[in-house]
N, C-alpha and C positions, 0 to 999 in steps of 0.2 A: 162531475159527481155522478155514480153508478143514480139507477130510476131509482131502486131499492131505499138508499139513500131519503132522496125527495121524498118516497112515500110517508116515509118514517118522520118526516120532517115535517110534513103538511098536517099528519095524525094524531101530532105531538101537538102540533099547535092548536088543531080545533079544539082537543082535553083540554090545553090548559085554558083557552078563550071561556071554554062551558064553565071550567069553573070558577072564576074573576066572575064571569054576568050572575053566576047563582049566591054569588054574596056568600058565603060561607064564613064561618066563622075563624076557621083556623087560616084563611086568605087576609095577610095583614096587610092594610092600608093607612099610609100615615096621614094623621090627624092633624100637623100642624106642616102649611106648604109653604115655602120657601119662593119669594119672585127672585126672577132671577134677575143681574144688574140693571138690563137695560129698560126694565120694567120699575126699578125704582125711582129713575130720574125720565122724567118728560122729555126732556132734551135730547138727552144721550139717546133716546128710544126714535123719538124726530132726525135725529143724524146718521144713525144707523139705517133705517131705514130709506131714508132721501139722498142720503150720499152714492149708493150706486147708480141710483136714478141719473142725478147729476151730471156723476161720470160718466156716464153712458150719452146723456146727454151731449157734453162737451164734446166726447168723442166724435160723434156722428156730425156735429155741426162743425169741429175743423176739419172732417175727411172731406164733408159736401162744400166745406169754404173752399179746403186749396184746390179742390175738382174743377170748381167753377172759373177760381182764380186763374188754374191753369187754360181753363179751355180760354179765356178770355183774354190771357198773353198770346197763345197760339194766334187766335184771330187776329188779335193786334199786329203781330209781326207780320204775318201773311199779307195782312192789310199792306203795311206798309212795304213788300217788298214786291206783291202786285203793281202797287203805286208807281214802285220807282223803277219798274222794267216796262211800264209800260208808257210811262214818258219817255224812256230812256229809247223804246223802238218805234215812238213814234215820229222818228224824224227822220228816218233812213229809211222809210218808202221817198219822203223824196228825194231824198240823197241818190238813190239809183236809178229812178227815174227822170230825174234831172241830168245825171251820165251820160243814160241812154238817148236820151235827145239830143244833148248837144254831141257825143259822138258821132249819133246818124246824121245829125244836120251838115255837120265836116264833110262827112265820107262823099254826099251831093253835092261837092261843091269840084270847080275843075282842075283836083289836084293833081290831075297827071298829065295836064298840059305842058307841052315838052318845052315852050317859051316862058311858064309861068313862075316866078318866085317863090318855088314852095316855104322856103326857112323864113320867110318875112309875115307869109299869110300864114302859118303856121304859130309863129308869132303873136301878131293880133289877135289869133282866135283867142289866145292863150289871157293876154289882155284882157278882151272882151268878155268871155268868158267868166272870170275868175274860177276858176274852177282846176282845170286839168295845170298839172307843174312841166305835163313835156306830153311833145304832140311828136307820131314819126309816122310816116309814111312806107309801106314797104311795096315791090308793084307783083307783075305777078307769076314771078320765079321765087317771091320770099326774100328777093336783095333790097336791102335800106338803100331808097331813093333821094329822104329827106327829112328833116325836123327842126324841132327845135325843144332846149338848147341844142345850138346846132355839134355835130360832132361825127363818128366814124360808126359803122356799126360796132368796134369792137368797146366805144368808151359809151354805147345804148347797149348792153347786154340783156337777153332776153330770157329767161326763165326756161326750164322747160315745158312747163304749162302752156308758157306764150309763144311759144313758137311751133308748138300743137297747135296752139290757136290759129296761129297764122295758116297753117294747114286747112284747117277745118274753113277759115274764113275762106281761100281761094276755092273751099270747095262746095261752098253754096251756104255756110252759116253764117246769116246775117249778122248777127250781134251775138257777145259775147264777155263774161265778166271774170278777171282772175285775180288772186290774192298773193300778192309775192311782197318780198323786203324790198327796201331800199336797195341795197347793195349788202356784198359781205362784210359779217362784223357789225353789221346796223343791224337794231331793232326794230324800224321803223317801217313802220305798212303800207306799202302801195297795194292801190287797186288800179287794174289793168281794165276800160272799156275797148271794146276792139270792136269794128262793124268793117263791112264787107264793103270795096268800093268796084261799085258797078258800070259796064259799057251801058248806051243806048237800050238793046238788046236783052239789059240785064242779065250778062256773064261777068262773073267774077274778071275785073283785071287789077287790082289790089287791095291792100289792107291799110288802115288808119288806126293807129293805135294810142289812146291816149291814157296818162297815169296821173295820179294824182294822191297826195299823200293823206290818207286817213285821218291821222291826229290830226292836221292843220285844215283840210277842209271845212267851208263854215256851214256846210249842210250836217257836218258830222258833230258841231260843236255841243248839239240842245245835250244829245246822247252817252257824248263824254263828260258834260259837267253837273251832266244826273247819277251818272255813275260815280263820280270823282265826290260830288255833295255828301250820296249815300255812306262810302266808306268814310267817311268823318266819323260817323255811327258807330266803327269798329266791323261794319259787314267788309263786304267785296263786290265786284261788279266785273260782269263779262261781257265781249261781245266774240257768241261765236258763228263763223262766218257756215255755209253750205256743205259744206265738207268735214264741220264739228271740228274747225281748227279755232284755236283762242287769236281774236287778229286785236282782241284789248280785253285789258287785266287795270285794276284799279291797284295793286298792288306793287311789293316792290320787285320779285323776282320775274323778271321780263324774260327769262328763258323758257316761259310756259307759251311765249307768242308765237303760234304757227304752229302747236304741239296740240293734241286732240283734246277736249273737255275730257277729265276724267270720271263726271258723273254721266250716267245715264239721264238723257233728259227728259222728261214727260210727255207724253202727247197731250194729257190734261194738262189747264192753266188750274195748278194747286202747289202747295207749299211739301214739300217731300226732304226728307231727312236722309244723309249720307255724310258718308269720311269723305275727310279731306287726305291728300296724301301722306301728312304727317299723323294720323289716326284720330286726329279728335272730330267731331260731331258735328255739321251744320243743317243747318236746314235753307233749301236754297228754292228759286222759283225761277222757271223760265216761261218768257214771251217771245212768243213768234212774229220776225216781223211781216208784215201785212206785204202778200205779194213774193215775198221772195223767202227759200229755206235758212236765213240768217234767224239766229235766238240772239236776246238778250236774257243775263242771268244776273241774278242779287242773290246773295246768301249773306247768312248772320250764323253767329255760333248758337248751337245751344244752348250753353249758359246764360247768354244774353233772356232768351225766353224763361228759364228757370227766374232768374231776378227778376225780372218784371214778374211774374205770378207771385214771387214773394212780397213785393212791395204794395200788388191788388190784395194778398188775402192780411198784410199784418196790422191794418187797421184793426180788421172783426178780429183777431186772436187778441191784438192787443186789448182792447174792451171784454172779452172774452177770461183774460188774466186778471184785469181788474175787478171781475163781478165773484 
């Protein structure tokens, strides 16, 4: 609107305001006023009035319910998938450190005496132990001297991981830990303990290599029937080894095993939300095990969270409906 305009408009107005206040006679005013409806009934005037209240009311108190509601599922789940990774990894510090012992304790013993039975004492350890499913001996050119179950180097086949390792063993690395199958076509996890078997003198003059199978291990059991309990729930559960490879899956597609975690893992212990490779939503929690670069992981979907926050806020809504 040009200023001109406004002028004209505010000039007009003070005129006509002057003369309404001066009572004039030709300024007509009616005599007889009319209430308007809501002013004739009490009621209807009470509901008009209190009804946006009300609503505004309501409003505010189911945004603040399902707020709380939600943050309350959130904790809840977190809670519980903190819980169940950190049962889950705490039984594989001694799983490794139990390895590592009895690996090093083999390697001091006098397996490369050239009269001694190695496939027998090899054996017994095996026995004794309960632990490792096959023990070999290699000396210190890298040729299979000895083991058991007993066999040729070509039906012990070695990784190539493990026979780096073997490298590294004769060249002064005492102990050492690797993640390989069963064999091909298998699923199944072996873990490699490998320690350096030393002269007098402490020169490398062979390697001791023992494997032992993952799932079946009963250091590994707490870990896998924490994880196996959890997905009852509809979550999942991981265990991923040093190297971010998945060496167990609570799940049924076994072709993720030995394949890298595909979320990014935390360095914080907090509940973090990501796709799954098929695109839907979880929210998942890793624990580090104590001592060594191995994670354990639990994830749930998010819907799962969603439902629980529905089931925390629909008490108060439902009382909420009622009133």
């Amino acid at each position: 609107i040009p200023l001109v305009r406004v002028v004209e408009l505010l000039i007009g107005s003070v005129f006509v305001s002057g003369l309404y206040l001066s009572k004039k006679s030709f300024w007509q005013l009616p005599k007889q006023l009319i209430p308007a409806p809501m002013e004739r009934r009490v009621d209807l005037r009470f509901l008009l009035t209190t009804l946006p209240i009300i609503l505004i009311i309501v409003i505010v108190v189911v945004i603040v319910d399902w707020r709380v509601a939600k943050n309350a599922a959130q904790d809840l789940i977190e809670s519980k998938l903190a819980a169940t990774t950190e049962v889950a990894s705490g039984s594989l510090p001694y799983f490794f450190e139990s390895g590592r012992n009895l690996i090093t304790n083999i390697s001091k013993k006098d397996l490369m005496t050239p009269d001694i039975n190695l496939n027998m004492l090899l054996s017994e350890e095996i026995r004794e132990t309960i632990f490792f499913n096959s023990l070999y001996v290699y000396d210190q050119n890298g040729a299979l001297i000895g083991g058991y179950p007993e066999g040729d180097e070509n039906s012990f086949s070695l990784s190539p991981e493990e026979r780096t390792g073997i490298d590294l063993a004769l060249q002064g690395v005492h102990f050492q830990i690797y993640t390989t199958r069963a064999g091909t076509g298998h699923f199944d996890i072996m873990l490699t303990f490998m320690s350096t078997i030393t002269a007098t003198d402490s020169s490398p003059i062979g390697v001791v290599i023992g494997r032992t199978d993952f799932y079946s291990n009963p250091y590994v059991q707490p870990a896998i029937t924490t994880l196996n309990n959890f997905s009852l729930s509809g979550g999942e559960g991981f265990i991923v080894d040093d190297q971010r490879r998945i060496v167990y899956y609570t799940g049924q597609n076994q072709q993720l095993l030995l394949n890298e975690y595909p979320q990014e893992l935390p360095l914080e212990q907090r509940g973090v939300t990501g796709k799954k490779p098929d695109g839907s939503n979880q929210i998942y929690y890793a624990q580090p095990v104590t001592g060594s670069a191995w994670v354990t992981v639990a994830a749930l979907p998010t819907f799962l969270e969603k439902e629980l926050a529905l089931k925390i806020a629909a008490p108060l809504m439902g009382v909420l409906g009622i009133v």
